[in-house]
C-alpha positions as CSV (number, residue, x, y, z in Angstrom):
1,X,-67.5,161.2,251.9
2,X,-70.0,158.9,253.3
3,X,-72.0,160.5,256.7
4,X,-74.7,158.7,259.3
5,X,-76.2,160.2,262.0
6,X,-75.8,158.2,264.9
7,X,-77.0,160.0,268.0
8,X,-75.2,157.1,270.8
9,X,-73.7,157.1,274.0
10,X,-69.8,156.6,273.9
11,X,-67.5,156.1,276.2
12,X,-64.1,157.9,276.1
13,X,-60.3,158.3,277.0
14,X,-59.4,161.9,276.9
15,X,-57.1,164.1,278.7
16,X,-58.1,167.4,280.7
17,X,-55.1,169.6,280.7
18,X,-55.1,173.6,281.2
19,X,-58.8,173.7,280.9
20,X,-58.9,171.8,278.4
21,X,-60.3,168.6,276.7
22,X,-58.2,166.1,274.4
23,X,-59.9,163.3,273.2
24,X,-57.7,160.3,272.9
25,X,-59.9,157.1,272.0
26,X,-63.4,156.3,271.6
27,X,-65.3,153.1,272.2
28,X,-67.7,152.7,269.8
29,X,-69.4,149.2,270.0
30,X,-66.7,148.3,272.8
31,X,-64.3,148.8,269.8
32,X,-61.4,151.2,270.2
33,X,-60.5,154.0,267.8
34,X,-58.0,155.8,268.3
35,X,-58.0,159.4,267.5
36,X,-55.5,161.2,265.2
37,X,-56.2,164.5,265.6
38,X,-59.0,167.2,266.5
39,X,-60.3,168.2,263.4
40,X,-62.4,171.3,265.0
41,X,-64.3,172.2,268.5
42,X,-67.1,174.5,269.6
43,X,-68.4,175.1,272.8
44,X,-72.4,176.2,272.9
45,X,-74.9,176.5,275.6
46,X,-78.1,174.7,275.8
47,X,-79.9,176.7,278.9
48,X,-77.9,175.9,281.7
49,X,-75.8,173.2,279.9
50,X,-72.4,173.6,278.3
51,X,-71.9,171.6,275.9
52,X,-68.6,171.2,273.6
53,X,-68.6,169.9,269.7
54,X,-65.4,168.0,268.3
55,X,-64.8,166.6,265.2
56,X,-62.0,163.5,265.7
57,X,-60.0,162.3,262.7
58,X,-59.2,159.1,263.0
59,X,-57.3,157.0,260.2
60,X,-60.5,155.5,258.8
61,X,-63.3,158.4,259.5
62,X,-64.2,161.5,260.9
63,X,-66.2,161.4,264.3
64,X,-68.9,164.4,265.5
65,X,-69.0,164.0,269.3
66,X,-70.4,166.1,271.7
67,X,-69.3,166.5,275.9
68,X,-72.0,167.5,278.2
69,X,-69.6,169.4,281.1
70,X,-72.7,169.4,283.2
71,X,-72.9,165.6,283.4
72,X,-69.6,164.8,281.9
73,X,-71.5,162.3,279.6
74,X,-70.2,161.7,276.0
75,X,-72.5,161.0,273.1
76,X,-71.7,160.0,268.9
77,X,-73.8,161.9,266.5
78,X,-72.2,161.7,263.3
79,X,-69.4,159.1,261.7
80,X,-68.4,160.3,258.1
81,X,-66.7,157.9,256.3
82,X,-65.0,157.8,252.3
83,X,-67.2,155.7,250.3
């Protein structure tokens, strides 16, 4: 498995439901991907900042985002790839 470290903002569908977050599709270059499933999740603090970690499976790669719940911004770090 191939990884790059991206470090982007990203746009995102996702669905808040009993506190909460699903991540349904990311735009990555205006270009959907639809997510498969969550492959993991963390939440951390950064100072005052929560911030929460997913790993996305979609059918092609695997996706390391991060949600600030402070400014609700979303942000790419990592895209891992077979290769």
């Amino acid at each position: 498995m191939y990884g790059e470290t991206v470090h982007e903002s990203l746009r995102v569908i996702a669905y808040f439901s009993n506190g909460k977050i699903l991540p349904a599709t990311l735009f990555i270059k205006n270009r959907p991907v639809n997510i498969k499933r969550v492959v993991f999740f963390s939440k951390k603090r950064v100072g005052q900042v929560e911030v929460v970690t997913f790993s996305l499976a979609s059918e092609t790669a695997v996706y390391e985002v991060e949600f600030n719940k402070n400014t609700c911004e979303w942000s790419l770090k990592n895209v891992f790839v077979d290769g």
